[in-house]
C-alpha positions in Angstrom: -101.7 -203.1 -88.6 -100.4 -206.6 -89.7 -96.9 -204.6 -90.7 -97.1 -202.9 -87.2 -97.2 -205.8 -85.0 -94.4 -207.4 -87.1 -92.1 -204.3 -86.2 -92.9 -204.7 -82.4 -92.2 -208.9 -82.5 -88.9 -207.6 -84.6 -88.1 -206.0 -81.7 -88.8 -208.3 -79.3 -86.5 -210.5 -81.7 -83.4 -208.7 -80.9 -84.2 -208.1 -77.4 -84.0 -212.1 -77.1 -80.8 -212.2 -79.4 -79.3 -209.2 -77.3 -80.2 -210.5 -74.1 -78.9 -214.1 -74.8 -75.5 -212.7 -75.7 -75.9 -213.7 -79.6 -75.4 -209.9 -81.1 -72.8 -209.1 -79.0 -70.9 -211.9 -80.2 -70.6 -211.1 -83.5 -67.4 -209.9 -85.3 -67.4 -206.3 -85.3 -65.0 -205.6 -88.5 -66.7 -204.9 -91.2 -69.2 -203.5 -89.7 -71.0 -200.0 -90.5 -70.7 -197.6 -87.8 -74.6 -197.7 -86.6 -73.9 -201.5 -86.3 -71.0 -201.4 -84.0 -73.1 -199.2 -81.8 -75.7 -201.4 -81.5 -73.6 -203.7 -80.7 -71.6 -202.4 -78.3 -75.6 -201.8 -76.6 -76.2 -205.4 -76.7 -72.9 -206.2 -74.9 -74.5 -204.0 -72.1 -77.9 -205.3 -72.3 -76.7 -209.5 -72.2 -77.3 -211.5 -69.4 -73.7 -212.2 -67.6 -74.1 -216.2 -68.3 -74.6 -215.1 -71.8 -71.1 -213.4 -72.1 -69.4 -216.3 -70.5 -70.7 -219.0 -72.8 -70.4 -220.6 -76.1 -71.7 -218.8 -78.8 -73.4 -222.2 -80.1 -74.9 -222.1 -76.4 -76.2 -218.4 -76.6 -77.5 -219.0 -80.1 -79.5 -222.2 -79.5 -81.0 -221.0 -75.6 -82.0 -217.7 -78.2 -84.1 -219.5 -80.6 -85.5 -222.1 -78.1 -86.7 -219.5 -75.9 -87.7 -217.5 -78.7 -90.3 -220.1 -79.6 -90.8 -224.0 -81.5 -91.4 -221.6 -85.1 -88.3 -220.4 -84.6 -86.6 -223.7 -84.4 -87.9 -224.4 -87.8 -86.7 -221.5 -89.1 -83.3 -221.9 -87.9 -82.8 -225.1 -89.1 -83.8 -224.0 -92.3 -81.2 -221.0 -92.2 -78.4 -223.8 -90.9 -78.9 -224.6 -94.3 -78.0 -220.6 -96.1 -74.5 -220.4 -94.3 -74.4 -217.5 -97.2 -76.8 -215.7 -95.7 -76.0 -216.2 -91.4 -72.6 -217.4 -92.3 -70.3 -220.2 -91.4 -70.1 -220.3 -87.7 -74.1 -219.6 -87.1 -75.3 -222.2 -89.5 -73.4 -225.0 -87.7 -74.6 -223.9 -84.4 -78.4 -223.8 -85.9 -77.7 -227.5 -87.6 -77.8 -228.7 -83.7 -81.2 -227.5 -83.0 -83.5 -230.4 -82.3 -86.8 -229.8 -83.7 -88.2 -232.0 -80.5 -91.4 -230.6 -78.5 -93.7 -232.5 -75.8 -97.0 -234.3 -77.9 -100.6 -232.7 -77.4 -103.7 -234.6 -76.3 -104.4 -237.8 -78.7 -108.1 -236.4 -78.7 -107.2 -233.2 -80.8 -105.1 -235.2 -82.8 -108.4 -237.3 -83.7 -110.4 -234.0 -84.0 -107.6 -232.7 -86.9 -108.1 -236.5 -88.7 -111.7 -236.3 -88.6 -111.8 -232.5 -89.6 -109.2 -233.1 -92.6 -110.7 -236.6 -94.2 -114.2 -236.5 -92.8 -114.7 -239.4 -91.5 -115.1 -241.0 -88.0 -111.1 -242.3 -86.6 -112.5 -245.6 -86.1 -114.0 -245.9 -89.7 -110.6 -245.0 -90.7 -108.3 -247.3 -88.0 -108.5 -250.5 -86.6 -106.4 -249.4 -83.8 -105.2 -245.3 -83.2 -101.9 -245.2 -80.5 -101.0 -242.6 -78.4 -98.3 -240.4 -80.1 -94.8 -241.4 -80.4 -92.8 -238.4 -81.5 -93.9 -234.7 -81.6 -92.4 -231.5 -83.9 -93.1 -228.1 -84.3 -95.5 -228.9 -87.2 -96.8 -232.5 -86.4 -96.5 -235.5 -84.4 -96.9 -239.5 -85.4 -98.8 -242.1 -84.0 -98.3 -245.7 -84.6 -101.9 -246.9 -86.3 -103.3 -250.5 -87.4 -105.7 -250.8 -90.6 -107.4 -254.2 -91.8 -107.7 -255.0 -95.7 -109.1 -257.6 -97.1 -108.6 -259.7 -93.7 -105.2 -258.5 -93.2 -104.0 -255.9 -90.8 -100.5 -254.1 -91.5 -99.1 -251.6 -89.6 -99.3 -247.7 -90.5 -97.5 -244.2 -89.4 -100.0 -241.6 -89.0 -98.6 -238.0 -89.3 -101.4 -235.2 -87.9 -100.5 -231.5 -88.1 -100.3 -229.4 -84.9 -103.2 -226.8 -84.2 -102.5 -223.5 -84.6 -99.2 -224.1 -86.4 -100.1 -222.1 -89.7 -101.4 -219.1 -87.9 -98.0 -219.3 -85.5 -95.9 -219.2 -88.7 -97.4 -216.8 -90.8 -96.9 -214.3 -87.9 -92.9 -215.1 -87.5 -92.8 -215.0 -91.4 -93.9 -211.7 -91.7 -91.4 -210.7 -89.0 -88.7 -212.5 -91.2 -90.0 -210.4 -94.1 -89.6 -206.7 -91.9 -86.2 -207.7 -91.6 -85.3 -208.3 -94.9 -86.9 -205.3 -96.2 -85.2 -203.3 -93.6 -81.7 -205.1 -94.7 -82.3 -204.3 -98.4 -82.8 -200.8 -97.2 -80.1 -199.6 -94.5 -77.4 -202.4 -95.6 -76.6 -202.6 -99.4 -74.4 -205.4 -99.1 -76.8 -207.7 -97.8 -78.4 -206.9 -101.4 -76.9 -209.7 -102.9 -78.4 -212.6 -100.9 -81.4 -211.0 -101.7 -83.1 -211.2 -98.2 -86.5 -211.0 -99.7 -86.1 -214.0 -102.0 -84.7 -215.8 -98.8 -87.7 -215.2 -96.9 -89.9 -216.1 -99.5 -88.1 -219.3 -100.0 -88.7 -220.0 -95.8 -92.9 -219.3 -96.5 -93.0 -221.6 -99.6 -90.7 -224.3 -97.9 -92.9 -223.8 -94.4 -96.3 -223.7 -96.8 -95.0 -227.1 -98.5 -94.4 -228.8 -94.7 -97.8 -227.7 -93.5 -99.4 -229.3 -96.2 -99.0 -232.9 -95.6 -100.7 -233.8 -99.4 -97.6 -232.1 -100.5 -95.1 -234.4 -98.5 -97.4 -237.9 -99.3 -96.8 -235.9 -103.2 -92.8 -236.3 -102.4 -92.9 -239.5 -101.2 -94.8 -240.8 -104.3 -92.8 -239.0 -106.4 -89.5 -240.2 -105.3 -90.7 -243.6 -104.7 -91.0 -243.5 -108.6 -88.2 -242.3 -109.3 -86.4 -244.7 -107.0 -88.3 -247.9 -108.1 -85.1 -249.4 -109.7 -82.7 -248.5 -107.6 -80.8 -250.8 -105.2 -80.8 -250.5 -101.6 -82.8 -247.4 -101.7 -87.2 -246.7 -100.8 -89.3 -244.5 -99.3 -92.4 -245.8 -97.5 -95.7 -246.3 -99.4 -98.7 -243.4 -99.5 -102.0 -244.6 -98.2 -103.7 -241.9 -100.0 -107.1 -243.0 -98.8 -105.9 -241.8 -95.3 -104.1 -238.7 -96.2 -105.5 -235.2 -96.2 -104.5 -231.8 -95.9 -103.6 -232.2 -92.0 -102.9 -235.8 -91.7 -100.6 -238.1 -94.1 -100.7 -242.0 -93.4 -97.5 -244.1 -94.8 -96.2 -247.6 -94.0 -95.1 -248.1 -90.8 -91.0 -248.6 -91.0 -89.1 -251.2 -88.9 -85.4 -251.0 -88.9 -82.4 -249.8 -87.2 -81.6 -246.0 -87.4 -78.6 -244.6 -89.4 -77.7 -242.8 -85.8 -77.1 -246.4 -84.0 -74.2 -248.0 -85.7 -73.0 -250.3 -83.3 -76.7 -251.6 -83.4 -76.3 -251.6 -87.6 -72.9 -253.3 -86.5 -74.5 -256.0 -84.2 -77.0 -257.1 -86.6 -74.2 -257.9 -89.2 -74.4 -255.2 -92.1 -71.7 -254.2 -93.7 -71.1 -250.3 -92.8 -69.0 -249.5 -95.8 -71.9 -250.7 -98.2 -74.3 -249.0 -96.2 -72.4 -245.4 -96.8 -72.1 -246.7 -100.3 -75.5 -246.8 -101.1 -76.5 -243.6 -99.0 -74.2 -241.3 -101.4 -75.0 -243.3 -104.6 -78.6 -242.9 -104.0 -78.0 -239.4 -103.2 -76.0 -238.2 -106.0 -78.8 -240.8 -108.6 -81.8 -239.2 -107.4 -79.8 -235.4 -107.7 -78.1 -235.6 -110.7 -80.9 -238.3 -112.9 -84.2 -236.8 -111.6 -83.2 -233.1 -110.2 -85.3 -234.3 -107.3 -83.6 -235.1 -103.7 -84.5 -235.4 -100.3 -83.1 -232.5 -98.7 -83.4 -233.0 -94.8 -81.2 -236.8 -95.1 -80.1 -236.6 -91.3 -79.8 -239.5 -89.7 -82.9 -239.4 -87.6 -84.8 -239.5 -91.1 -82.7 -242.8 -92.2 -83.4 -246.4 -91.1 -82.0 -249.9 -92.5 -84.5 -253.1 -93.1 -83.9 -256.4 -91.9 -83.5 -256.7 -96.0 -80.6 -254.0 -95.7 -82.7 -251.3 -97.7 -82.0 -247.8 -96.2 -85.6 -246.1 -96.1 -85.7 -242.2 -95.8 -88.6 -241.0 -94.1 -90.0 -237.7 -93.2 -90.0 -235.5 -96.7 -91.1 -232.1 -95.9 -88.1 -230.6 -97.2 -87.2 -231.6 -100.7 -84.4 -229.7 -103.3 -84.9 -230.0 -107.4 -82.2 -228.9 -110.0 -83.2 -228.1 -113.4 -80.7 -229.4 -116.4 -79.1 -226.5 -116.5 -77.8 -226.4 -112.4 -77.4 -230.6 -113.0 -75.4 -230.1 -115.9 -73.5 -227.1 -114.2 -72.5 -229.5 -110.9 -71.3 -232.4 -113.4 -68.7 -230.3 -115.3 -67.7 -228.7 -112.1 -67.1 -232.0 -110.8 -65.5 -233.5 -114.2 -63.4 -230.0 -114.7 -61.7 -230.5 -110.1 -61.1 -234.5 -111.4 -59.7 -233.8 -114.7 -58.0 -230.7 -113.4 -59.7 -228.6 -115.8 -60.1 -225.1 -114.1 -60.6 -222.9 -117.2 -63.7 -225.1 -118.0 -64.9 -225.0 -114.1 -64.1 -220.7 -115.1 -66.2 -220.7 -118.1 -68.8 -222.9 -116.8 -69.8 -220.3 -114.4 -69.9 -217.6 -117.2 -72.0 -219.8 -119.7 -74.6 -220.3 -116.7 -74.3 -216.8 -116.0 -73.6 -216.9 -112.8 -70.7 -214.8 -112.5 -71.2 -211.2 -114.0 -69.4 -211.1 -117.6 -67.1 -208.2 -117.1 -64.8 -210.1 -114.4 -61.7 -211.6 -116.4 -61.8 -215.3 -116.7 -58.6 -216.3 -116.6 -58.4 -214.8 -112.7 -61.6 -216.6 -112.4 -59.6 -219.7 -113.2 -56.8 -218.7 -111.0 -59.1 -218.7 -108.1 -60.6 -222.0 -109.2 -56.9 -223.6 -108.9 -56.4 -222.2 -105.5 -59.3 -224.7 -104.6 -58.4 -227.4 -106.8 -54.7 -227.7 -106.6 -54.7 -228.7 -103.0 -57.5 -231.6 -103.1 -55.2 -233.3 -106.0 -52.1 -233.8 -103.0 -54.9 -235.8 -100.1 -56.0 -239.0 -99.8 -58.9 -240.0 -101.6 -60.7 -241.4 -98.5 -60.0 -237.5 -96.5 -61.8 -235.2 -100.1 -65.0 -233.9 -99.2 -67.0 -233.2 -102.3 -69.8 -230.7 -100.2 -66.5 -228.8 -98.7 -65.4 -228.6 -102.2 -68.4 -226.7 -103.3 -68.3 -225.0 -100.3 -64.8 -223.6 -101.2 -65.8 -222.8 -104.6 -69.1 -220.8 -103.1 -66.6 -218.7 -100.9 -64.3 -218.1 -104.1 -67.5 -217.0 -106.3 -68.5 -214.7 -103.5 -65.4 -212.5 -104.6 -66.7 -212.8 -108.2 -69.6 -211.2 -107.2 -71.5 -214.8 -107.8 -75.4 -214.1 -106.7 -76.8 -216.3 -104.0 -78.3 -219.4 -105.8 -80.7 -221.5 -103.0 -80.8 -224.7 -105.5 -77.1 -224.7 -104.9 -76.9 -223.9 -101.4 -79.7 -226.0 -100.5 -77.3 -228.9 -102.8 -74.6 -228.2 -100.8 -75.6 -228.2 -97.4 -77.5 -231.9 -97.9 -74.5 -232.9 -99.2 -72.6 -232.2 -95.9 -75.4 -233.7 -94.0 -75.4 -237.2 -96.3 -71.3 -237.5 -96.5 -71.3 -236.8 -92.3 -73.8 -239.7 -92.4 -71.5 -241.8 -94.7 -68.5 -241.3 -92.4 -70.3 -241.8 -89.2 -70.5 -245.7 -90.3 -67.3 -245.7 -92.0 -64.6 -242.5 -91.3 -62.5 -243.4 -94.2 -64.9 -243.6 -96.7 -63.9 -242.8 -100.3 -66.4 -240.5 -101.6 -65.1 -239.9 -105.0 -64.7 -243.9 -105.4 -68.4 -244.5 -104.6 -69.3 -241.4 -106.3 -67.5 -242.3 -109.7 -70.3 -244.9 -111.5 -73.2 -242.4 -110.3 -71.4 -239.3 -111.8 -69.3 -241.4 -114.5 -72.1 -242.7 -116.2 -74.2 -239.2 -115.6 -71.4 -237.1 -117.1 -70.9 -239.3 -120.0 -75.2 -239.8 -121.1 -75.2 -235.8 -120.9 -72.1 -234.1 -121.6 -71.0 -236.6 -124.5 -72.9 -237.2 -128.0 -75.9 -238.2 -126.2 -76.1 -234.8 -124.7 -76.4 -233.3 -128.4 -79.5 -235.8 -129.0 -81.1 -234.7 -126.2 -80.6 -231.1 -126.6 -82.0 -231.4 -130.4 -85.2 -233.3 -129.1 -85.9 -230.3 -126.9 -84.9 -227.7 -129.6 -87.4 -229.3 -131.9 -90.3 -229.4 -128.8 -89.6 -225.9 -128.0 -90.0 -225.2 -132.0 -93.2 -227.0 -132.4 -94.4 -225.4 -129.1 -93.4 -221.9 -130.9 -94.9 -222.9 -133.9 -98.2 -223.5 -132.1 -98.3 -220.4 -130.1 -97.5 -218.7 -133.7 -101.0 -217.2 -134.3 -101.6 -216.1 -130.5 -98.7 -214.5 -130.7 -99.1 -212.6 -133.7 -102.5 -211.4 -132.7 -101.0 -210.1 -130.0 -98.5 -207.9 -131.7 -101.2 -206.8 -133.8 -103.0 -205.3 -131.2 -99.6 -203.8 -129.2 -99.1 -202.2 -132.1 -102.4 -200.9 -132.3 -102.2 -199.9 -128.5 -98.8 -198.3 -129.4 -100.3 -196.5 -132.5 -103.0 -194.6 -130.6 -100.7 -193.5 -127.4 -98.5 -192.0 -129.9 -101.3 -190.0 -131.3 -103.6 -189.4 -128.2 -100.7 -188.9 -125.5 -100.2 -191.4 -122.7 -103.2 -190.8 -120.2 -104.1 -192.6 -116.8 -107.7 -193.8 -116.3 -109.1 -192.5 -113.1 -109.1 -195.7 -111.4 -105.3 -196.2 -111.8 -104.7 -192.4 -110.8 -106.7 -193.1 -107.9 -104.4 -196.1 -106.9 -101.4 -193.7 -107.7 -102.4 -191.4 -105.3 -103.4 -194.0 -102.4 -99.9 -195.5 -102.9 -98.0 -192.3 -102.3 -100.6 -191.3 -99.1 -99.5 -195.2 -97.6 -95.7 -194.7 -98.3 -95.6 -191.0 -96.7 -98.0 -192.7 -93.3 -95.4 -195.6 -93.3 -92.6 -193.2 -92.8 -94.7 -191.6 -89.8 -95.6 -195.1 -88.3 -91.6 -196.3 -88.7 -91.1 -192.9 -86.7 -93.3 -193.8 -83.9 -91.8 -197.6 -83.7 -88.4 -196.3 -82.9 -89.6 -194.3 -80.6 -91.8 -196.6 -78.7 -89.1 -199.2 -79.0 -86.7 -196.8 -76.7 -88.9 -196.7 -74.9 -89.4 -200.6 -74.2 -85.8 -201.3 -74.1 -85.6 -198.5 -71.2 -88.7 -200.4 -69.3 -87.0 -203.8 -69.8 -83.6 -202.3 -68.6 -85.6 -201.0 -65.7 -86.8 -204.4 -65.1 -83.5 -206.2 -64.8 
């Protein structure tokens, strides 16, 4: 029943895209033939404002009427340009994820629920809330130690926000499956795995252990590093619905002429943004993914603080190691490497010729060389090259994408303090000193300290293994001589599985049907 209801709110999904103008806006070449039809119906089903406005407009009035859940989602899709494109994923990186607070009373019901313990046990003082989200709202807090009292952010999850997602996820799920199905070259962003990444990125939010976890982690990871923190866990306060951190006072990244009027120097600022960036990304394959300058402040001390962690990205070795000789190969002008790169990692399918691979590269390469170095982008860059390995048949990778778009978000942030800041000047001791631990002799150290961890990892697993053979072989041994028979609990499941995929068919028969008819009510009705 579950699956049912997520086919009706799927259709209610593209009533509200259809009726705010955002189908019929979309470029019909290239599309199949049952597509262009249904968008020629959506052309004749949009409100009149709709067809008169921005498509930015239509989009954002779509998925603010469509619901706060939906917000979330599409900011998280502003950052798969691959999969909604270009143009769509900058109008969805405007959506403000900004809705009014609820009561301060249910708020203290969630903190009690999720810690056990009374608020005022907890709290010397509890404040009314001072900013509200789709999945939680903060209220300023006091706490007394030891005779002191300091100052605390308390984040508390909104009721009902799990239950509210997990009903719009599984409509995100119905349409990838039905994309996979009826439109093969959607295949290759692999939908499904896109949707999945949405519920574990959403599950990861909603759990606010998880983001106190991200915060500790990175505050490790950062503990040497200048002009860069995160604000301290109070784990003693933190629970599954509400996360308590130091409360931060600074300046915002957004106001510069207030970072301006208190006398820091913009240029250092942006310096130490992309530095810290590209350290915590390429070092520990562990970055704050959602760097916006809402989520940025400055200390009296001059210490930009990111806040707000709910969305984190991690490369392995493998992707860090692939982004530094992408980066070394466009500065040295070294396109076959950039080419073979891509093969080595596998990312591109082995039967396309490398040396076109490397003529493409060039295309993107060549033309950087000839600009200033204060107007290179390094995000567009990989944006380029993402387009170009499209062609390549290069599969959708989200650790990339996910790269990518921060990227974009931190330089914007970098040249809103200072528009002619040199990326690839303040990027050059961050990535000079990355590219030359691991791509140089000490790259060969490293890579033999793992070789022998893996061996004596294999070496340990040795008799497990082997005992395991043993009895495959044994298995193997017996089917050959017996035949290969079902128990009659597994042919049992066979034939339940074929009896639900026949009665899905029937059930996806009667969905289209009562969705004509709902489209012809709400016609009626307009």
């Amino acid at each position: 029943m579950s699956t049912i209801g997520a086919y009706f709110r799927l259709i209610n999904l593209g009533w509200v895209l259809a009726r705010e103008g955002v189908i019929s806006a979309l470029p019909s070449e290239n599309l199949p033939l049952p597509a262009r039809i249904g968008r020629s119906v959506a052309g004749m089903i949009a409100r009149r404002r709709s067809l008169g406005s921005a498509q930015s407009d239509n989009l954002a009035r779509a998925v603010e009427r469509l619901g706060p859940s939906y917000v979330k989602i599409g900011q998280f899709f502003a950052t798969r340009p691959d999969v909604v494109g270009e143009v769509f994923a900058a109008d969805l990186a405007q959506l403000r994820d900004q809705l009014p607070t609820f009561p301060q009373a249910v708020a203290i019901a969630q903190i009690e629920g999720s810690l056990g313990r009374p608020v005022p046990s907890l709290f010397k003082t509890f404040g009314e809330p001072v900013a509200a989200a789709s999945i939680a709202q903060v209220h300023p807090a006091e706490i007394e130690e030891d005779g002191v009292v300091r100052k605390v952010a308390v984040k508390v999850i909104r009721p009902g926000v799990r239950e509210r997602f997990a009903r719009d996820l599984e409509t995100n799920f119905a349409l990838g499956h039905l994309q996979e199905r009826f439109y093969p070259p959607a295949r290759r962003l692999k939908p499904i795995e896109v949707a999945k990444t949405l519920e574990q990125t959403t599950k990861v939010e909603m759990d606010l252990r998880l983001e106190a976890a991200a915060l500790s982690e990175l505050a490790e990871n950062a503990a040497d590093d200048p002009g860069f923190r995160v604000p301290k866990v109070d784990w003693e306060r933190t629970g599954r619905d509400v996360v308590t951190m130091e409360w931060i006072d600074g300046i915002k990244m957004s106001d510069v002429e207030g970072l301006r009027a208190a006398g820091f120097n913009l240029n250092d600022l942006a310096e130490k943004l992309m530095q810290s960036f590209l350290r915590h990304t390429l070092r520990d394959g562990f970055f704050h993914a959602d760097m916006h300058q809402g989520n940025l402040f400055v200390d009296r001390e001059g210490i930009i603080v990111a806040v707000d962690m709910g969305i984190v990205g991690r490369l392995g070795r493998k992707e860090r190691r692939f982004l530094a000789e992408i980066l070394y190969g466009f500065i040295t002008r070294d396109y076959q490497r950039v080419a073979d790169v891509h093969f080595e990692a596998g990312y591109v399918p082995g039967h396309h010729d490398h040396a076109s691979f490397a003529q493409a590269i060039r295309a993107i390469g060549e033309p950087i060389h000839g600009q200033p170095a204060d107007t290179i982008s390094m995000a567009k860059l990989l944006t380029l090259l993402f387009e170009v390995t499209e062609l390549f048949d290069m599969e959708t990778r989200p650790e990339l994408i996910m790269l990518q778009k921060t990227m974009v978000v931190v330089e914007g942030v970098a040249r809103s303090l200072n528009p002619k800041f040199n990326m690839w000047k303040a990027s050059e001791p961050v990535v000079g000193s990355w590219i030359r631990d691991n791509l140089g002799p000490k790259r060969i150290a490293t890579d033999l300290r793992d070789g022998l961890k893996a061996a004596l990892r294999l070496a340990e697993a040795a008799p497990r293994i082997a005992g395991e053979a043993e009895k495959l072989a044994q298995n193997m041994t017996t089917m050959s001589e017996n035949g290969f028979r079902f128990d009659a609990e597994t042919a049992e499941a066979i034939g339940r599985s074929e009896a639900r995929h026949s009665r899905s068919g029937r059930i996806a028969l009667w969905i289209i049907a009562v969705a004509l008819v709902y489209i012809a009510w709400k016609l009626s009705s307009f």
